[in-house]
DRENSE-863429 format. One record per residue (C-alpha): residue in one letter; residue number from 1; x, y, z. Coordinates in Angstrom, 1 decimal, padded with zeros to 4 digits. Example, Ala and Ser with C-alpha at 12.3 -4.5 7.8 and 13.67 -1.06 7.14 Angstrom:
// residues 2
aa; i; c1; c2; c3
A; 1; 012.3; -004.5; 007.8
S; 2; 013.7; -001.1; 007.1
//
This chain:
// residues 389
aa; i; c1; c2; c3
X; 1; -054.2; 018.1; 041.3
X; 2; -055.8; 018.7; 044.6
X; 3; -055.2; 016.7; 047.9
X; 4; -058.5; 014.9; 047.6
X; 5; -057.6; 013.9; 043.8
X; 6; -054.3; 012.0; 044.4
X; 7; -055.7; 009.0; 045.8
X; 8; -058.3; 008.5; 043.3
X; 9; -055.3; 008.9; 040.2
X; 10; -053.3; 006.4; 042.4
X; 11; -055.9; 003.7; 042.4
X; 12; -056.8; 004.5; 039.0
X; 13; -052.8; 003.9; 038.1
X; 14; -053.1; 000.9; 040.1
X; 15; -056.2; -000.8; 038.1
X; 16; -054.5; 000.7; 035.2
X; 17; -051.5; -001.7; 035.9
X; 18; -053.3; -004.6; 037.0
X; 19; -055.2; -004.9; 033.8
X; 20; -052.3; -004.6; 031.6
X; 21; -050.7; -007.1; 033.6
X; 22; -053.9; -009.6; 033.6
X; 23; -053.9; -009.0; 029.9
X; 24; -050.3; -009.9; 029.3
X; 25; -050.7; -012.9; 031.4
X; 26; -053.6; -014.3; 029.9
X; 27; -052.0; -014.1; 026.4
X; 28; -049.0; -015.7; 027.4
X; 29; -050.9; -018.7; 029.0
X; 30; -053.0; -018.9; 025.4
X; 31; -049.8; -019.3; 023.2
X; 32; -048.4; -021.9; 025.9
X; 33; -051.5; -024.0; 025.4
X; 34; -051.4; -023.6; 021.4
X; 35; -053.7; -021.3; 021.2
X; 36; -052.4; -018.8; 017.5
X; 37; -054.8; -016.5; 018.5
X; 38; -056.1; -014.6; 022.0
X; 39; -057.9; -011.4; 021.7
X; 40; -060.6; -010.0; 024.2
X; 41; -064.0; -007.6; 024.0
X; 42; -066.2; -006.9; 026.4
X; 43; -070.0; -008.3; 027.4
X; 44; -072.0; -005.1; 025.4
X; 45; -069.6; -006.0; 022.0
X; 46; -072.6; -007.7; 020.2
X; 47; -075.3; -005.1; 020.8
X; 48; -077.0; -006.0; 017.5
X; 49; -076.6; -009.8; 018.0
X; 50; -080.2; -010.0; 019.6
X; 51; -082.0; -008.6; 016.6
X; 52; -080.3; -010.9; 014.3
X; 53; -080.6; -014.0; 016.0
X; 54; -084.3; -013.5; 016.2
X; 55; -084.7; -013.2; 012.6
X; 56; -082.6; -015.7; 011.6
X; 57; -084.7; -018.0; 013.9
X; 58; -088.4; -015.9; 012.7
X; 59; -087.0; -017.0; 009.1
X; 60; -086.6; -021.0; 010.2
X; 61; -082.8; -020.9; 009.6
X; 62; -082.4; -023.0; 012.0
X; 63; -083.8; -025.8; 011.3
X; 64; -084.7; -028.7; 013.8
X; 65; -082.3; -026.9; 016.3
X; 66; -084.7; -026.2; 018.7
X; 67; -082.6; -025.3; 021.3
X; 68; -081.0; -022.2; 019.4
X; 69; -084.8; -021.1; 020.1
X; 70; -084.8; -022.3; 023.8
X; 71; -082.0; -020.1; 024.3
X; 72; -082.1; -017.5; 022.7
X; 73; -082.0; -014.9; 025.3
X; 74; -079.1; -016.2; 027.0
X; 75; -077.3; -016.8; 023.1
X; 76; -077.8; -013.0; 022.3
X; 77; -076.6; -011.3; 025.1
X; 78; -073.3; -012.6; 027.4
X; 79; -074.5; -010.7; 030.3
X; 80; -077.8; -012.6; 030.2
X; 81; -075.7; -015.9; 030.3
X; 82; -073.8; -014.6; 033.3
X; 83; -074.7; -011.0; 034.4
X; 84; -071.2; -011.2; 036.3
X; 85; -069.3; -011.2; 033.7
X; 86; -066.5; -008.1; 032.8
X; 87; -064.4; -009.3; 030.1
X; 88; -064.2; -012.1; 027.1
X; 89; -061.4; -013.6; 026.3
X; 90; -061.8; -015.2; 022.7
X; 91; -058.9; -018.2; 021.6
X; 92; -058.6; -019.0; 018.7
X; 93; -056.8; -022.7; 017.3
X; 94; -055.6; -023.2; 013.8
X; 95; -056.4; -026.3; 012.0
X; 96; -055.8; -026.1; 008.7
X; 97; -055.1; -028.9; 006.2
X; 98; -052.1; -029.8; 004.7
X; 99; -054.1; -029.9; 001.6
X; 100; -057.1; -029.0; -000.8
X; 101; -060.1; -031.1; 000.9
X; 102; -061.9; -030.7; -001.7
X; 103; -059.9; -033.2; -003.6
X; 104; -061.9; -035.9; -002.4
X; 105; -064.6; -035.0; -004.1
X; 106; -063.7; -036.6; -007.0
X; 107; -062.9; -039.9; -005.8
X; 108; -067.2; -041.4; -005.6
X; 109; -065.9; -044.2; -003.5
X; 110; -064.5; -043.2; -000.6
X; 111; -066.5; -041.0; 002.4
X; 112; -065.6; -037.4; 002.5
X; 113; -065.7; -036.1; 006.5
X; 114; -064.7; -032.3; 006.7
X; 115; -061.5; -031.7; 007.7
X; 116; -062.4; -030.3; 011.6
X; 117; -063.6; -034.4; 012.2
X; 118; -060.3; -036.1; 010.8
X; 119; -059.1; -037.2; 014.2
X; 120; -059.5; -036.1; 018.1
X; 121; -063.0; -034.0; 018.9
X; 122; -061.7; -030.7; 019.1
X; 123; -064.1; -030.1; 022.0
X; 124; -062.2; -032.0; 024.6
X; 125; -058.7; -030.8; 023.2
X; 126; -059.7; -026.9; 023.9
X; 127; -062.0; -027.3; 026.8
X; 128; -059.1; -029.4; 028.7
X; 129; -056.7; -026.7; 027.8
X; 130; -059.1; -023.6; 028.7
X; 131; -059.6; -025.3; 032.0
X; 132; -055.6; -025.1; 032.5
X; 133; -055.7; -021.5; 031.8
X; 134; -058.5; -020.5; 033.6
X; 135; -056.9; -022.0; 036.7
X; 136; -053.9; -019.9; 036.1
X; 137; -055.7; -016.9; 035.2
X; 138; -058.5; -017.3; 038.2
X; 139; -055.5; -017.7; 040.8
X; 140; -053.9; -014.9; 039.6
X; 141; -056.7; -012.0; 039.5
X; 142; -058.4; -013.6; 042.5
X; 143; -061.2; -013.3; 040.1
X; 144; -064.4; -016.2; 038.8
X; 145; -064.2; -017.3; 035.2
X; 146; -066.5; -019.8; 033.2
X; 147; -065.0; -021.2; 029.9
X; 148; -067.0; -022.2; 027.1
X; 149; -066.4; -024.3; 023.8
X; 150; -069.6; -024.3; 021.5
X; 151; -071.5; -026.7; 023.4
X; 152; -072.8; -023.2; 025.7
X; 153; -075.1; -020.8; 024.1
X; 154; -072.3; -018.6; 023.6
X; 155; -072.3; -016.3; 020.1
X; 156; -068.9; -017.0; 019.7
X; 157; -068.3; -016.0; 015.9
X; 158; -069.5; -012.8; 016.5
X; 159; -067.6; -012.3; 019.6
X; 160; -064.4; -013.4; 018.4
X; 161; -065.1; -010.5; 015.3
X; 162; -065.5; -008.1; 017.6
X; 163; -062.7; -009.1; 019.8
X; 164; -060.3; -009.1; 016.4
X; 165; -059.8; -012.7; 015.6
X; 166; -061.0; -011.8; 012.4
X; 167; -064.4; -011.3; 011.0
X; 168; -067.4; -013.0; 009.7
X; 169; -067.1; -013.9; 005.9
X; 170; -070.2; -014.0; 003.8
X; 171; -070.4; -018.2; 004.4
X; 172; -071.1; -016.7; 008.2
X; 173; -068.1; -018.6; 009.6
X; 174; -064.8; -016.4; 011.1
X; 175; -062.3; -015.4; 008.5
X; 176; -058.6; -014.5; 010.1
X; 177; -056.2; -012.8; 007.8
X; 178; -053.3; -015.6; 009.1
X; 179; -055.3; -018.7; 009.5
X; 180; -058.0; -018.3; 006.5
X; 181; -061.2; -020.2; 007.4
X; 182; -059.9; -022.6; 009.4
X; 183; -060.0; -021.9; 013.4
X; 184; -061.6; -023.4; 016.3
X; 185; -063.0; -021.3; 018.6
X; 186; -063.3; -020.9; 022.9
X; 187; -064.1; -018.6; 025.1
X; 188; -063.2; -017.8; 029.0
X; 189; -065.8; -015.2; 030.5
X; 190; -064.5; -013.5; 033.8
X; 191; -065.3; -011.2; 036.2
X; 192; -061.7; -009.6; 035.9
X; 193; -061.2; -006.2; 033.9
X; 194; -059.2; -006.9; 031.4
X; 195; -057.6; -004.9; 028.0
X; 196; -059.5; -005.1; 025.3
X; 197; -058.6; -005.4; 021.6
X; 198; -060.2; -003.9; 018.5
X; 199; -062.7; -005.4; 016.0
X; 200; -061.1; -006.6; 012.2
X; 201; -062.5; -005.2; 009.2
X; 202; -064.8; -007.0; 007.3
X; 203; -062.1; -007.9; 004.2
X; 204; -065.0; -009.8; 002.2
X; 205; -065.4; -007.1; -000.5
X; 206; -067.1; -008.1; -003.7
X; 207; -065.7; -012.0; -004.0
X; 208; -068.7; -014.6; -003.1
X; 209; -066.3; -017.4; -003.8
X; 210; -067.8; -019.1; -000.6
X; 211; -071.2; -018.6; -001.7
X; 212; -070.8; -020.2; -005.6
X; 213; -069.4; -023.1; -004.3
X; 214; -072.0; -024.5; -001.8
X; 215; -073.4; -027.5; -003.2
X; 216; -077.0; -026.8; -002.2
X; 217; -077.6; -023.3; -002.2
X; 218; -077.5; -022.8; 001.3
X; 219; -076.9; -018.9; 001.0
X; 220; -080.5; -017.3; 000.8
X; 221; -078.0; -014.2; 001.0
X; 222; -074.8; -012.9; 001.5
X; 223; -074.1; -013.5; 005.5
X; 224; -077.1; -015.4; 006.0
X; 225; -077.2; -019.5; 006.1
X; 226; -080.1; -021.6; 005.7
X; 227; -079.2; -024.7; 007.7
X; 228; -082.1; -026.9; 006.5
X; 229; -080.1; -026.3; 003.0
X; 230; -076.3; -027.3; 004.6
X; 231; -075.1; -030.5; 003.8
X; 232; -072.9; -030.0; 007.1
X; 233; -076.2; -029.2; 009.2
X; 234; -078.2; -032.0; 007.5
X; 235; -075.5; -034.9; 008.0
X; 236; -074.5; -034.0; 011.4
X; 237; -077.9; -032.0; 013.1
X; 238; -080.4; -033.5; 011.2
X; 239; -082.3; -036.3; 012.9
X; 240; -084.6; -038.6; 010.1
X; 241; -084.4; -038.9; 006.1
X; 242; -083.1; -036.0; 004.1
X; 243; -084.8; -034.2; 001.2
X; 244; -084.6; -036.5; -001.1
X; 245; -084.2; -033.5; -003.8
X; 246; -080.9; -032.2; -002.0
X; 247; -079.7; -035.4; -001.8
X; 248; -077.7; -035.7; -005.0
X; 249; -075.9; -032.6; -004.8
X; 250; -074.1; -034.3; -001.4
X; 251; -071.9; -036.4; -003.5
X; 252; -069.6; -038.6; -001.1
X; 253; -069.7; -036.2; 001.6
X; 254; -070.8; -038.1; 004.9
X; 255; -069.9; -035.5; 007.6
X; 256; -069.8; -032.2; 007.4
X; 257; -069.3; -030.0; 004.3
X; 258; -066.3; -027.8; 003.6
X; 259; -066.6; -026.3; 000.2
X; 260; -067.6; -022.7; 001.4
X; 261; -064.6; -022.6; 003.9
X; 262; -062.1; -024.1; 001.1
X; 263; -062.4; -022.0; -001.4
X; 264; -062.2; -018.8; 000.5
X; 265; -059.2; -016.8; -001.2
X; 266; -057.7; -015.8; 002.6
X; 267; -056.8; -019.4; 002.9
X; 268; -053.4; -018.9; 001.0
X; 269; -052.1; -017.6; 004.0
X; 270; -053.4; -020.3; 006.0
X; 271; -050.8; -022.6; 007.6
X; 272; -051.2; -026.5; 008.6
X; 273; -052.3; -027.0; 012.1
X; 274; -049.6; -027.4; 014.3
X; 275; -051.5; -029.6; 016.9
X; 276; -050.7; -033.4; 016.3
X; 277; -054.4; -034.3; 017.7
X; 278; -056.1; -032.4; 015.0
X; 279; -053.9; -033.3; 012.2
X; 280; -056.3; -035.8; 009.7
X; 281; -055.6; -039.3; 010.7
X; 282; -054.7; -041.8; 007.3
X; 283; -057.7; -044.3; 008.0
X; 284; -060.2; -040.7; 008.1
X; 285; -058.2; -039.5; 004.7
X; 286; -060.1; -041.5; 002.4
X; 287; -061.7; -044.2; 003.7
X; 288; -063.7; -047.0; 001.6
X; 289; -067.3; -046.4; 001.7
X; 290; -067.6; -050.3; 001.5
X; 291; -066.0; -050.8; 004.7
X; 292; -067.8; -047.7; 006.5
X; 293; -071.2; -049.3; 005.2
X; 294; -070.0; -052.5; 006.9
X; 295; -069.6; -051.3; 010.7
X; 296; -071.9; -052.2; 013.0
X; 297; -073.0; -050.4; 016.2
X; 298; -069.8; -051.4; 018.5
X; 299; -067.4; -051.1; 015.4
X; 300; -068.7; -047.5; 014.8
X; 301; -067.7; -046.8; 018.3
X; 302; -064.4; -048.4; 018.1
X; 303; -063.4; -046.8; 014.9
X; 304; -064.7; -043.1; 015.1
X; 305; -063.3; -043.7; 019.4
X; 306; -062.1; -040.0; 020.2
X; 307; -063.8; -038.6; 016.8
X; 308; -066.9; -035.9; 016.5
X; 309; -068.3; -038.8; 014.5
X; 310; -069.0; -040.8; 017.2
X; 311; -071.7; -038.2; 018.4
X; 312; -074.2; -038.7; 015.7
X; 313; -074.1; -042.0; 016.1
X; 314; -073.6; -045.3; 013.9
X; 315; -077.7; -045.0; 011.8
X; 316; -076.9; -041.2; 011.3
X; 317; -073.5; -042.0; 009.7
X; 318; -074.9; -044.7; 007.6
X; 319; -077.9; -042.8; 006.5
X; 320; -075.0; -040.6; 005.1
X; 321; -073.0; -043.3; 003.6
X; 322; -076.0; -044.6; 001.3
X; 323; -076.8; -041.3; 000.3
X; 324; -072.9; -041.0; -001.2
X; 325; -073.4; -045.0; -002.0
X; 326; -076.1; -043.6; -004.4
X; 327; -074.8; -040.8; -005.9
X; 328; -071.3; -042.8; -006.9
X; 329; -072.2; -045.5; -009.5
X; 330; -070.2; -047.7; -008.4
X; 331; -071.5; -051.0; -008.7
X; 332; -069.3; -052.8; -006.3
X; 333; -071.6; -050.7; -003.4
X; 334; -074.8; -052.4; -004.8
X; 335; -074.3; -055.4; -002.5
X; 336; -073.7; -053.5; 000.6
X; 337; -076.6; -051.5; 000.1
X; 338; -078.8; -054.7; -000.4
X; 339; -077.8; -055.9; 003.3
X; 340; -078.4; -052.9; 004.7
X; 341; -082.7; -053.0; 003.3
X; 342; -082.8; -055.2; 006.6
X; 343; -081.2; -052.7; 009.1
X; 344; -083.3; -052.0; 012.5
X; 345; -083.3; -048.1; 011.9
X; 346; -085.9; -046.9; 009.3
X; 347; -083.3; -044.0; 008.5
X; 348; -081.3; -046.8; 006.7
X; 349; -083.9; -048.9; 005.4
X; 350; -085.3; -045.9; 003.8
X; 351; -081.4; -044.5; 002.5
X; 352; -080.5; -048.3; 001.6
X; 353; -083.8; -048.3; -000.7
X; 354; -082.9; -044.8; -002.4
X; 355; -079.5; -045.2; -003.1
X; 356; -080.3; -048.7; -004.4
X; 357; -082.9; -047.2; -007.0
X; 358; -079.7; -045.0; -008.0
X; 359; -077.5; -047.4; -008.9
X; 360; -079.3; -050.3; -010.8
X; 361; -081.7; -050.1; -013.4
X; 362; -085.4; -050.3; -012.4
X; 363; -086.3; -053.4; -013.9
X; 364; -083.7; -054.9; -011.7
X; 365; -085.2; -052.5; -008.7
X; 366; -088.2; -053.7; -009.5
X; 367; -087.8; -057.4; -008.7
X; 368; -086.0; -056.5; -005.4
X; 369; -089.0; -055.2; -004.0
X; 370; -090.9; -057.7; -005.1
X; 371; -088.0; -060.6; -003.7
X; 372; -087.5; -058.7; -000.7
X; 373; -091.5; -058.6; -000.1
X; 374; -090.6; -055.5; 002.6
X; 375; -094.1; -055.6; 005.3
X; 376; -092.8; -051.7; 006.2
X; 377; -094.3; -050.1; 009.2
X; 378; -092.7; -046.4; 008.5
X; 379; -094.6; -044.6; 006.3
X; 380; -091.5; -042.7; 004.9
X; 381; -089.7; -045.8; 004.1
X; 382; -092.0; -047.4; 002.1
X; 383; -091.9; -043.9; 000.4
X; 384; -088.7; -044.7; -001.0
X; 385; -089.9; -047.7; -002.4
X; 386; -092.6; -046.3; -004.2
X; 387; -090.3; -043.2; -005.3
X; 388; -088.1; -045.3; -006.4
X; 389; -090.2; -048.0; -008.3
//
C-alpha cells in the first residue's frame, strides 16, 4: 500500500464502521418500538417498478384512484420522491389474529370488517412510533430522514420485498415466512448510508390458494389485482353505488376483504399481534348489523373513534351494511332497511332499495314503492327501484 493510499483505506474503514454501526442502531430502535421486522435496500431496488405501475394503471386497475395516476412518477421511483435520499429502511408490524377471520362469514347477521380495522388506525400507531425513531436515528448520523406510512406515494410492498421482509405473493400483498400475510408496513427514507439486506425469494410456487378464494374474481392474473373487482377497494375506495352484479358475492363483509390474505398456507407460522392497540376490539368482533344500520352521523363517529372506519365515513359504511343486509335473509333487517329509503345520501337510498328487493318478495316490494311514492332526483336511485320491481 503506498503512502498516498493509506488515508483513502482509513476513511474507507471509517465509513465502513459508521454504517455498521448506523445499521445496528436503527434495528435496535425498531424492535424497541415493536417493530418484528427492520430490513433496508437502497433508492435503485425497484428498477422495474415504473414499468409495472404504468401498466397496471394503462390496464384501469386502479380504479377511481386517481391519485395513483397523479403520482405516478414520484410512486415509481424513491429518488423522484426525494432525490436526497441514500438508504430505506423498511419496518415491518405483525398483526395477526388470534383466529380464522373467515369465520364470520358464516354468521349473515353480523358485519364482517377485516381484521387490520378491528381497533386503533394503524396509521397513527406506526407513524407516531417512526417519528420516535427517526429522531433517534437523525441525531445520531447527523443525517435528514422522512418517514412514510402508506398515506405517501411510496411503493412500499415492493420495497419491503426487496429489502427482505418477505415477498410479494400472487394476491400482490407482502408474504413473510414468520408473520404469513399479516404485516403493516413503514418506511424511514434518509440521507445516511446504511447496510443493506438482501431480497426473499419468491416462496409462492404453484399454490393459488389466494387467488381461488377471492369472492369476486379480482385476480385477472397471478400477481396482478383488479381493484374495481376488490371487495376491500370497493367498500373502503369506492365513492357512489357498487356493481350491483358483484354485490352478492360481498356477503356480510362491510370493510375490507380478507379471504385472499387468510387462506395463504404461510400463515401457520403466523403469530397473534403482540401490540394491544391492534388486537380486535369485542364490540368490532361481530357486531349486529341491526345496530350498525342504526347509527347516525355523530354515533358513527363515536363508535368507529380511533378506527380506519371512521375515514370512509358514516353513508360509505352504510351503503356497505345494506348490501350485507341483502345478501343475509334475515328478515328481522327488513325494518331497518325500510327507515333507511328516507336517508339524505342517495348511496343509501339506492343500497336501502336493493337490499330491500332481496329480502321480501316482490309483490310485497311492489306496494312499497307504490306506499312510499319515492319523487327521486338521482337517476341511479330510482334505478334500483326499477331493477328491483
Amino acid at each position: 500500500m503506498s503512502a498516498d493510499e493509506a488515508p483513502e483505506r482509513q476513511t474507507d474503514d471509517k465509513a465502513e464502521r459508521l454504517r455498521h454501526r448506523l445499521t445496528a442502531f436503527v434495528r435496535e430502535e425498531a424492535s424497541a418500538q415493536g417493530f418484528e421486522l427492520c430490513r433496508i435496500t437502497g433508492p435503485d431496488g425497484i428498477p422495474d417498478a415504473p414499468t409495472r405501475l404504468a401498466a397496471y394503471i394503462e390496464a384501469g386497475y386502479h380504479g377511481t384512484m386517481g391519485w395513483m395516476e397523479e403520482t405516478r412518477e414520484r410512486r415509481a421511483d424513491p429518488k423522484v420522491l426525494w432525490g436526497e435520499v441514500r438508504s430505506i429502511v423498511m419496518f415491518g408490524m405483525n398483526y395477526g389474529p388470534d383466529e380464522d377471520p373467515r369465520h364470520i362469514l358464516e354468521k349473515k347477521d353480523r358485519a364482517a370488517i377485516s381484521v387490520y380495522a378491528r381497533n386503533r388506525d394503524y396509521h397513527d400507531i406506526m407513524k407516531g412510533r417512526l417519528k420516535e425513531i427517526a429522531t433517534r436515528f437523525a441525531a445520531r448520523a447527523g443525517a435528514d430522514v422522512k418517514v412514510f406510512v402508506d398515506t405517501a406515494p411510496v411503493m412500499e410492498k415492493p420495497l419491503a420485498a426487496v429489502a427482505g421482509l418477505g415477498w410479494q405473493g400472487k394476491h400482490t400483498n407482502l408474504v413473510s415466512r414468520e408473520y404469513g400475510s399479516w404485516l403493516f408496513l413503514g418506511s424511514l427514507f434518509t440521507t445516511a448510508e446504511l447496510d443493506f439486506d438482501a431480497p426473499e425469494v419468491d416462496h409462492c410456487g404453484s399454490c393459488r390458494a389466494c387467488l381461488d378464494a377471492c369472492p369476486t374474481a379480482a385476480f385477472p392474473a397471478p400477481y396482478k389485482i383488479d381493484a374495481r373487482r376488490c371487495i376491500s377497494y370497493l367498500t373502503i375506495e369506492h365513492k357512489g353505488m357498487i356493481d350491483r352484479a358483484l354485490r352478492p358475492a360481498f356477503g356480510n363483509r362491510v370493510y375490507g376483504c380478507d379471504d385472499c390474505l387468510a387462506a395463504c398456507p404461510w400463515n401457520k407460522f403466523a403469530e397473534t399481534a403482540r401490540e394491544m392497540k391492534l388486537k380486535a376490539r369485542d364490540d368490532l368482533r361481530e357486531p349486529e348489523i341491526t345496530h350498525l344500520l342504526s347509527l347516525d352521523d355523530a354515533a358513527f363517529r363515536t363508535f368507529f373513534s380511533g378506527s380506519p372506519v371512521k375515514r370512509i365515513g358514516r353513508n360509505r359504511f352504510i351503503r356497505n351494511l345494506l348490501i350485507a343486509a341483502g345478501n343475509s335473509a334475515r328478515s328481522e333487517l327488513v325494518e331497518p332497511c325500510r327507515r333507511l329509503l328516507h336517508d339524505g345520501a342517495p348511496e343509501v337510498r339506492g343500497m336501502a332499495v336493493w337490499a330491500l328487493s332481496r329480502l321480501i318478495d316482490r309483490d310485497t316490494f311492489e306496494a312499497l314503492q307504490r306506499g312510499h311514492r319515492p319523487q327521486e332526483q338521482d337517476p341511479e336511485v330510482q334505478a334500483e327501484w326499477d331493477f328491483g320491481r
